[in-house]
C-alpha positions in Angstrom: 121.3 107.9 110.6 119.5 104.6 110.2 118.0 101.6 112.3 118.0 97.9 111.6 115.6 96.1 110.3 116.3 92.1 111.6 113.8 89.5 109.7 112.9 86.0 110.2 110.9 83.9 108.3 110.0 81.4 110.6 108.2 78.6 108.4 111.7 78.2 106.6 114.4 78.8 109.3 115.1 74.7 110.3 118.0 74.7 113.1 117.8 70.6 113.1 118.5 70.6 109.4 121.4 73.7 109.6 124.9 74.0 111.2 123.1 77.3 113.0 125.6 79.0 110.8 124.1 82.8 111.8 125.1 82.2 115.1 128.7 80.4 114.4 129.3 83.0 111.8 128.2 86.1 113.6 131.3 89.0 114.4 129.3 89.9 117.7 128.7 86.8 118.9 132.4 85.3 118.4 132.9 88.7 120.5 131.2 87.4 123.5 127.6 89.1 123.4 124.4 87.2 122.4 123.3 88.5 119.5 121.7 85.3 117.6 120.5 83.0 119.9 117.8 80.0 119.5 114.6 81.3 121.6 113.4 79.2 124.1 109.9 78.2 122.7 110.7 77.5 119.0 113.9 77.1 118.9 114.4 79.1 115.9 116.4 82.1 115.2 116.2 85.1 117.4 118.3 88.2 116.5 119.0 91.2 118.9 118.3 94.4 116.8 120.0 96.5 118.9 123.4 94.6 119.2 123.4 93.4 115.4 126.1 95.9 113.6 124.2 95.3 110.1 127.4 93.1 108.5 124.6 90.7 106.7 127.0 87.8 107.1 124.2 85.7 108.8 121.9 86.5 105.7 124.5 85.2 103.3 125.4 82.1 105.0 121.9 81.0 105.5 121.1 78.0 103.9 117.2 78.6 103.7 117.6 82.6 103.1 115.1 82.6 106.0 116.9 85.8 107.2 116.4 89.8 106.2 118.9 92.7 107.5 117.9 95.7 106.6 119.1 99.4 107.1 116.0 101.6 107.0 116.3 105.7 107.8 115.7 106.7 111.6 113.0 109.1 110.8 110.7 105.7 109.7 110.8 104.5 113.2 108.6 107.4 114.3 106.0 106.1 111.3 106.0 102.5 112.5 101.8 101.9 112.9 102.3 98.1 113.9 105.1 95.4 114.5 103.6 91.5 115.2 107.1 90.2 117.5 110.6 90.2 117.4 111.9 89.8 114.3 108.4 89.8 112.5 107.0 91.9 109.7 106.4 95.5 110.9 104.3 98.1 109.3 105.6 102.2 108.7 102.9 104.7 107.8 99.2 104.6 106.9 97.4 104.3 103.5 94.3 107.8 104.2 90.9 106.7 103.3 89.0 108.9 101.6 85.0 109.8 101.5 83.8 109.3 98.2 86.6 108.0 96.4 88.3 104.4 95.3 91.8 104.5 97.1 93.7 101.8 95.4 97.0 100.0 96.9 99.7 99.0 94.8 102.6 97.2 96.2 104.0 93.4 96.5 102.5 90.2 98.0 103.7 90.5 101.6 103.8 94.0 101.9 101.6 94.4 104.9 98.1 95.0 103.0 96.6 92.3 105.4 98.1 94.2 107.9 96.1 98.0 106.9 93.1 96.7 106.2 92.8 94.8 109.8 93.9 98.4 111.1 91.9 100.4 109.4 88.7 98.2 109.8 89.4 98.3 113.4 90.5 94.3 113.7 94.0 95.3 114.7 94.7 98.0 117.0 97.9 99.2 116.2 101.0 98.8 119.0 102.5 101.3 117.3 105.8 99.2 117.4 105.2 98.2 121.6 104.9 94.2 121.0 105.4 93.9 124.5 103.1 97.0 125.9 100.7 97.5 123.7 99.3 101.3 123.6 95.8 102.5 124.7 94.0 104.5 122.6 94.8 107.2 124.5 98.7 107.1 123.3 97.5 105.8 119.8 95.6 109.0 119.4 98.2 111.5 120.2 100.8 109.6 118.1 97.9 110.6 115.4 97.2 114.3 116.3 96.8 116.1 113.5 96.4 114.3 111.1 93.5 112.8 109.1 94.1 109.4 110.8 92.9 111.0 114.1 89.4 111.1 113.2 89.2 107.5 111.8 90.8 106.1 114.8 88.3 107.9 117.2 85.7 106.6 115.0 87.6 103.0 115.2 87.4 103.6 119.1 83.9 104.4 119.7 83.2 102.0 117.2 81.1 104.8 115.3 82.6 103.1 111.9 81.3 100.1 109.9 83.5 98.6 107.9 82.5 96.0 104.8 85.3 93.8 104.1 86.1 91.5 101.2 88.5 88.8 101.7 90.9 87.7 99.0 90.1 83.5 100.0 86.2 83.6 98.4 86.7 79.9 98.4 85.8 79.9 102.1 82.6 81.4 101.8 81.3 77.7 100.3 82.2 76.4 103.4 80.7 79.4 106.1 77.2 79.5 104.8 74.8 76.8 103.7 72.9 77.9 101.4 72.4 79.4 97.6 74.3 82.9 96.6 70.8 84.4 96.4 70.3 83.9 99.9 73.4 85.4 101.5 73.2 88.2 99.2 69.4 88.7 100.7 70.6 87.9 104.0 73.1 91.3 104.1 71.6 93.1 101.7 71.3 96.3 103.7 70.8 98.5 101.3 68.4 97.3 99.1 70.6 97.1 95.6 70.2 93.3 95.6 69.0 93.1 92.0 71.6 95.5 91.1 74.6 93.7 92.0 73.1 90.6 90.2 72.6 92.3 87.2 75.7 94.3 87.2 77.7 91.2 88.5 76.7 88.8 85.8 75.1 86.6 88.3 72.0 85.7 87.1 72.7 82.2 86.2 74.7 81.3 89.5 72.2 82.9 92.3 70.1 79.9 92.6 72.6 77.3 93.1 74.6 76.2 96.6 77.5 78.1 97.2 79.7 75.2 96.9 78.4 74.3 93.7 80.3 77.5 91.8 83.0 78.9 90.2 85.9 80.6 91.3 84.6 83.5 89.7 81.3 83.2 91.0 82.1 82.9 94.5 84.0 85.7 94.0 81.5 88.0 92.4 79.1 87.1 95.1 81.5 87.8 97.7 81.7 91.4 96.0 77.5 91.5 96.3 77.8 90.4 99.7 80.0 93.4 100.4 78.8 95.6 98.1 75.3 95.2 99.8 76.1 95.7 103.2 75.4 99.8 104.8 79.4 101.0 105.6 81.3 103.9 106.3 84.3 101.9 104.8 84.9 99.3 101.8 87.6 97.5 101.6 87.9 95.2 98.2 91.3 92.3 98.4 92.0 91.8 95.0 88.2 91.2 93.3 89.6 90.9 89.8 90.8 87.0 90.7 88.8 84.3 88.4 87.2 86.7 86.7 87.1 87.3 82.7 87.7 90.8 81.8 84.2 91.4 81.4 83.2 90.5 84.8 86.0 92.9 86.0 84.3 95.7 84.1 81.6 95.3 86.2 83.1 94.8 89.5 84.5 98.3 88.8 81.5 99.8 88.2 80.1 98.2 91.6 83.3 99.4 93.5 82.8 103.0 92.0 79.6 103.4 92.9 79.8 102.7 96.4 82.4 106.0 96.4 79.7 107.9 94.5 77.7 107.2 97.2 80.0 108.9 99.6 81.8 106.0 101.0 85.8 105.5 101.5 86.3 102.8 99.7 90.1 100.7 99.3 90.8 98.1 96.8 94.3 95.9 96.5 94.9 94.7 92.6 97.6 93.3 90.9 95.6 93.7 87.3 96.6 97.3 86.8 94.2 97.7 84.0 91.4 97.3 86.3 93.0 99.4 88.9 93.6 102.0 86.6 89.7 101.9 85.5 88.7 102.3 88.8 90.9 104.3 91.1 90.7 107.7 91.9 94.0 107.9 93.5 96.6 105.1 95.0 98.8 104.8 97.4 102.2 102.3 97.1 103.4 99.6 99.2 107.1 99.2 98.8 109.7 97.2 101.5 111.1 93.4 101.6 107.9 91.0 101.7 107.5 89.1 104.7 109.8 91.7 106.3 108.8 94.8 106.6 106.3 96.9 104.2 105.9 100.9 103.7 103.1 103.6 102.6 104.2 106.1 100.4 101.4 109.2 100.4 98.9 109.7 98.1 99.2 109.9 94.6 97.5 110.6 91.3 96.3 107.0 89.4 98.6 107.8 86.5 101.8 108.8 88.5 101.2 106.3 91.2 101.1 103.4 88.9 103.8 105.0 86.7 105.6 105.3 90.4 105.7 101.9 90.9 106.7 100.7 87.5 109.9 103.4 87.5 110.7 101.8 91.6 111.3 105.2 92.5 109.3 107.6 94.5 110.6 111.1 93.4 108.6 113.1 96.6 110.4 110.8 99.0 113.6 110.5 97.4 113.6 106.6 97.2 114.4 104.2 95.4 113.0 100.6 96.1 113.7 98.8 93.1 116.6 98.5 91.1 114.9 97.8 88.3 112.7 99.6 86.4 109.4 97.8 84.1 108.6 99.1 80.6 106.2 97.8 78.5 108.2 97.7 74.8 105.8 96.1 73.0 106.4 92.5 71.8 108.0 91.8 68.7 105.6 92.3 65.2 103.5 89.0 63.9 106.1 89.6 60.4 109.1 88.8 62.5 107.7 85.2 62.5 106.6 84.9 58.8 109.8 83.2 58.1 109.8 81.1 61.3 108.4 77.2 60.8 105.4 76.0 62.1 105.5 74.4 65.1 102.3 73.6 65.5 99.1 73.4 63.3 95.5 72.9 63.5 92.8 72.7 61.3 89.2 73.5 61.9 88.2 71.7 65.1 84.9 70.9 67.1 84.1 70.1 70.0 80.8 69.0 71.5 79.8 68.3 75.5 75.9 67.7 76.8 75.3 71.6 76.2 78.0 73.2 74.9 79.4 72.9 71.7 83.3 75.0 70.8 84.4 75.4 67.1 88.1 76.5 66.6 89.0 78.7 62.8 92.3 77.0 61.8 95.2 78.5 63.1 99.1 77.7 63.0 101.8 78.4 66.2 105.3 79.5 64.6 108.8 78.5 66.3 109.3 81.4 68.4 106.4 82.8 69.3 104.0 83.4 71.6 100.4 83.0 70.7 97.9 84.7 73.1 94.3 83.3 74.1 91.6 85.9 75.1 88.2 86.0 75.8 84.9 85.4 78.5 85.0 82.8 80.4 82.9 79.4 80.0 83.3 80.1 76.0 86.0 77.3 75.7 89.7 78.4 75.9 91.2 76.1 78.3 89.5 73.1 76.1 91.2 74.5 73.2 94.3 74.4 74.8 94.3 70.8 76.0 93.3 69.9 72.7 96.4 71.5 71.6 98.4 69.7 74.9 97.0 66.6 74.0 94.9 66.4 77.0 91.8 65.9 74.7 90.6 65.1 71.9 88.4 66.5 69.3 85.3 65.6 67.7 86.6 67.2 64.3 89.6 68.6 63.1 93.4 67.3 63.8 96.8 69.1 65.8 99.7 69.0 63.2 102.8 68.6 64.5 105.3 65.4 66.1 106.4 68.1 69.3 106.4 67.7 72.9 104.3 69.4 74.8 104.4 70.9 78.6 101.1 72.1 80.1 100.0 74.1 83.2 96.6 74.1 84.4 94.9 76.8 85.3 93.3 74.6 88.6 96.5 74.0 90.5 97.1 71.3 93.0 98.6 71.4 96.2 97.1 68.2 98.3 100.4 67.0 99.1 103.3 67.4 101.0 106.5 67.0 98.9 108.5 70.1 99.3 109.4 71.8 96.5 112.6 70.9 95.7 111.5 67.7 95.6 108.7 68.1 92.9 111.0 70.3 91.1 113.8 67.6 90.5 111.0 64.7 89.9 109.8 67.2 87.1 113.4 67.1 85.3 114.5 63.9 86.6 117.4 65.3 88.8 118.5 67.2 91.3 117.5 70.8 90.7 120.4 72.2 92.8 123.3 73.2 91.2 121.8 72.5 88.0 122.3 74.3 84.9 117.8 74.3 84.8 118.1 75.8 88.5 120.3 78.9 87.1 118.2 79.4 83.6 114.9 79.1 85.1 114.4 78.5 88.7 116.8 81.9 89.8 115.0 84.3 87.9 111.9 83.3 88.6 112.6 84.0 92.5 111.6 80.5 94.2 114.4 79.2 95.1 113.7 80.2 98.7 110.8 78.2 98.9 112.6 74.4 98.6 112.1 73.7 102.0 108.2 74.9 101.8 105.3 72.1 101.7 103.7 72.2 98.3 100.2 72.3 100.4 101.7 75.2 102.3 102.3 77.6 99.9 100.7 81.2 99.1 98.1 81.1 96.1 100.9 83.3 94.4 103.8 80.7 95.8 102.1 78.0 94.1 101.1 79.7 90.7 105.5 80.8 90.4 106.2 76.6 91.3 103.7 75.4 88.5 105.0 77.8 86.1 108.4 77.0 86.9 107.4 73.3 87.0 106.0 73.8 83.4 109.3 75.4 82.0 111.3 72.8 83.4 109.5 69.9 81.2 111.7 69.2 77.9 109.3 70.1 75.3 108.7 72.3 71.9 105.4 73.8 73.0 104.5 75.2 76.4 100.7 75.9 77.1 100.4 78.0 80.5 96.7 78.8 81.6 96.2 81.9 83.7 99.7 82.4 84.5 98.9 85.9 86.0 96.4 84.1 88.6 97.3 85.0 92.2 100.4 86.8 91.3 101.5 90.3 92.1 102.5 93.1 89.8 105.7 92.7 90.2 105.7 89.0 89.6 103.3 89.2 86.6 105.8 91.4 84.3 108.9 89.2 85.4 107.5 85.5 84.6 105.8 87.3 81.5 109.1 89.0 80.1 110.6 85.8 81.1 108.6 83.3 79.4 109.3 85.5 76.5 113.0 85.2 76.4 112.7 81.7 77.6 110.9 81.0 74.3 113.4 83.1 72.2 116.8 81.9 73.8 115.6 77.6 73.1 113.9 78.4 70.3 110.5 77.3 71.5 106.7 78.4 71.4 104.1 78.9 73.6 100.3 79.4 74.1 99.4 81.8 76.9 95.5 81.8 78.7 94.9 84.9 80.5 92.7 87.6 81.5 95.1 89.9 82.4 95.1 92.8 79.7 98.4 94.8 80.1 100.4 91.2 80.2 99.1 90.1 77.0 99.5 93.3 75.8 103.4 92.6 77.1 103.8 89.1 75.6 101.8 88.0 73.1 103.3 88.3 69.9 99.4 87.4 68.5 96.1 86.9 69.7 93.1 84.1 69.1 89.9 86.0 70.2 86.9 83.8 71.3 83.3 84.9 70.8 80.4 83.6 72.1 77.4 82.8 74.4 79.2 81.5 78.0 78.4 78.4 78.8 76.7 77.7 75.6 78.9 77.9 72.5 82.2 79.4 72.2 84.0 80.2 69.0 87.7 80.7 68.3 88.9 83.3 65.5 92.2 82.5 63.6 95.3 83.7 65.0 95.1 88.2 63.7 97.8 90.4 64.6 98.1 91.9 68.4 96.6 95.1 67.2 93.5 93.6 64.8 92.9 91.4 67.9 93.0 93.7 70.8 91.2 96.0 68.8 88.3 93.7 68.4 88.1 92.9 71.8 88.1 95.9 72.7 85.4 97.0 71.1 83.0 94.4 72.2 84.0 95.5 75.7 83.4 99.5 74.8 87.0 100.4 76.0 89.7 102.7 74.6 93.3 102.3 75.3 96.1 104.4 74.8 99.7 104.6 75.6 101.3 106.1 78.5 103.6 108.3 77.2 106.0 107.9 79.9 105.9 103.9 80.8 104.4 102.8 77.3 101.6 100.6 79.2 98.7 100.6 78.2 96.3 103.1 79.7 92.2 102.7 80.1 90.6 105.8 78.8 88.0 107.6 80.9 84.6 106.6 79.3 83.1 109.2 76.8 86.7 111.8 78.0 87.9 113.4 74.4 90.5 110.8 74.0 87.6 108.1 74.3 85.2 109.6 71.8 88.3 110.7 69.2 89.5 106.8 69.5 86.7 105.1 68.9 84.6 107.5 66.0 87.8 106.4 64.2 87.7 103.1 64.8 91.2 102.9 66.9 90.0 101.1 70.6 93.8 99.9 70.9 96.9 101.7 70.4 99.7 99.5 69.5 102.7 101.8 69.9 
């Protein structure tokens, strides 16, 4: 037995700009019975669960895809915890908190993490499904008996709980509080550990300034002191790896993990499974149709949950929720491209600003392949690369090479409101529908259901797949993409990595990839420039080493082991000073290529 799941995404379904073809097309309404109507207020799309037969013809003839039918198993409707309207994104089953340990959620953009963490801070009170008549707590309570849910929600009730929320938007704390990070960490510092999370935070430089004055990264790690500091029964972290170098992450985890060791639940959502690994005790998926309807599988180890999620199959539960499953084979060896020409070289280069100064080893970018760029922030990476682009120019040293070029920022801009379509065909000059560019590029990267969107209207994550897309779409030889991880799931991450990979294999091109993501330049770089440095101050850029010379390095300067899972082949964070941690690194061996 099974009941219907009927989606609409409202900011995309346009009945002025349609033939309505779900309600022309539909078998039970050329029967006679209203099943897709246009609702009064809107005038959008409004489908009647209960009459629609599940045939999916409305969902195919849509021409926005703004529509989701879904078949889900009867027993879920007993689990739904929350449903916003008809038609709307609805919520089955509840991630557990648990006292003195990291819960970490793993699961797609859109999955309904918004959604738990208003619940479980006691923002949302769940309808239980009811969008018309709500629940009391009363029912709410005895829908929960026996469980470990109970307790929570009485606590939710008498408001006995205090919750300590970090938001994912950081950028709007410039804008709520006038004043310098040093103050509103003082101001909710509850608990005294001010100093601490300065330390630990690598804030010391940033805590005297105006908030609206900083970095991504530094609002962002102040956002985490801010939480960090308050007295709670209940931390919730929404992805705190963002902007941040892989340093900075090390020390949001230990932050995060020592709020658990002081008995606290505490949840985290993060899409850089290398920190999520590092700091989770246990984690708990998200699996469904984004924007439609989102599930919580239970609890699971670190290591099987994430291996879970990578297989798309949850063994316990007997489902399958991706078709296809993610490995991590490593990237091809740096001798596969010994024989390949250059297509690109620089020599030694310099660069000097007002106080920081960047010198670059000489280094060489084959036809091919894909030349990662790792390191702190503020030590000079993204002025390397737009030396490379052509953006700037050096003081010393020369780029070798009569190629085209295609570059992606890593600050994205989204003040205006062309559609995306739009932008998309201005970037190849022509119409990206129907094109041979819209079947290469634009279908596997999964946007073409965002044409219709504003470019100022899209997700952080919406925006980051256009750019990219946007980049790939630019005739060139060489394509430099900073941070294309930023804002992007897990899912999303290993696709526009594995694609960008056979991308520049199938047209013969190169590229030269920015991030601070570990396990995606572990996935895509076929070698690695390491920078070293003082942030802010001097940066300096080794030569191009093999993956494993250069992850090795790094590595080491950041006192982490790695190893390989044995079953997915990513790599896996060992547990500091554990067996494996002290064998790997008395023998010098921090990363494990293989």
């Amino acid at each position: 037995m099974t009941h219907r799941v009927a989606a609409l995404d409202s900011d995309i379904c346009q009945p002025r700009k349609c033939g309505l073809e779900c309600i022309k097309y539909c078998p039970v309404n050329k029967s006679g019975v209203d099943c897709i109507v246009l609702n009064e207020g809107e005038k959008k799309a409004q489908i009647d669960e209960d009459l629609c037969n599940g045939c999916g013809i409305c969902v195919k003839v849509c021409p926005f895809d703004a529509i989701t039918i879904v078949n889900l198993a009867s027993e879920l409707k007993t689990d739904k915890i929350h449903q916003y309207g008809q038609n709307s994104f609805r919520l089955y089953r509840l991630p557990v908190p648990r006292r003195g340990e990291v819960v970490g959620l793993l699961g797609r953009n859109g999955m309904g993490k918004s959604t738990v963490v208003n619940i479980l801070s006691g923002v949302l009170v769940p309808n239980l499904g009811n969008y018309d008549d709500a629940p009391g707590w009363d029912d709410i309570l005895r829908r929960f008996a026996g469980t470990e849910m109970k307790q929570h929600f009485e606590s939710i009730r008498d408001k006995s709980i205090v919750s300590s929320i970090k938001p994912q938007q950081v950028h709007r704390v410039a804008s709520a509080f006038d004043g310098t990070g040093k103050d509103l960490i003082e101001r909710f510092d509850q608990r005294g550990v001010a100093r601490y999370m300065i330390r630990e935070l690598d804030l010391a430089n940033a805590i005297n300034q105006p908030l609206d004055e900083l970095s991504g990264g530094e609002l962002q790690r102040i956002s985490i002191a801010v939480a960090a500091s308050k007295k709670a029964d209940f931390y919730f972290f929404d992805e705190p790896s963002s902007y941040n170098d892989i340093f900075q992450r090390t020390g949001v985890a230990r932050v995060i993990q020592s709020l658990a060791d002081a008995g606290s639940s505490v949840m985290v959502v993060e899409h850089d499974l290398t920190l999520l690994d590092f700091l989770s005790d246990y984690i708990e998926v998200l699996y469904g149709e984004p924007a439609a309807y989102g599930i919580v599988s239970s609890v699971l180890s670190t290591k099987v949950g994430i291996n879970v999620f990578l297989d798309g199959y949850l063994p316990q539960e007997n489902v399958r929720f991706r078709e296809k499953k993610f490995t991590f084979v490593a990237s091809s060896s740096s001798d596969d491209f010994t024989n390949s020409p250059p297509m690109v070289e620089y020599t030694n280069i310099t660069k000097k600003y007002k106080s920081f100064t960047l010198s670059v080893h000489a280094g060489i970018v084959r036809k091919g392949e894909i030349l990662g760029i790792m390191g702190a922030n503020a030590l000079g990476k993204t002025t390397l690369m737009k030396i490379l682009a052509g953006v700037e120019q050096s003081d010393t040293g020369t780029v070798i090479g009569d190629i085209k070029l295609s570059y992606k920022p890593q600050y994205l801009q989204a003040d205006t409101d062309m559609d995306v379509s739009e932008l998309l065909s201005r970037t190849m000059d022509g119409s990206i529908e129907g094109s041979d560019e819209e079947e290469r590029i634009v279908y596997p990267l999964r946007i073409t259901k965002l044409y219709t969107k504003k470019i100022s209207s899209l997700s952080g994550g919406e925006l980051q797949k256009v750019a990219v897309a946007a980049s790939l779409l630019r005739k060139a030889d060489l394509y430099c993409l900073d941070e294309p991880s930023a804002f992007l799931d897990v899912e999303d991450r290993i696709a526009i990595a594995k694609f960008i990979q056979k991308f520049v294999r199938s047209f013969g091109k190169s590229a030269v990839i920015i991030d601070h993501d570990l396990q995606l330049m572990d996935l895509v770089s076929d070698r690695i420039v390491i920078f070293e440095g003082e942030s802010g101050r001097s940066g300096m850029a080794h030569p191009p080493a093999t993956k494993a010379d250069a992850m090795n390095r790094f590595l080491e300067t950041l006192d982490i082991s790695f190893r390989r899972d044995e079953k997915s082949m990513r790599p896996r964070v060992n547990k500091a000073n554990s067996r494996l941690d002290k064998k790997q690194k008395a023998s010098g061996t921090f990363y494990i290529s293989h």
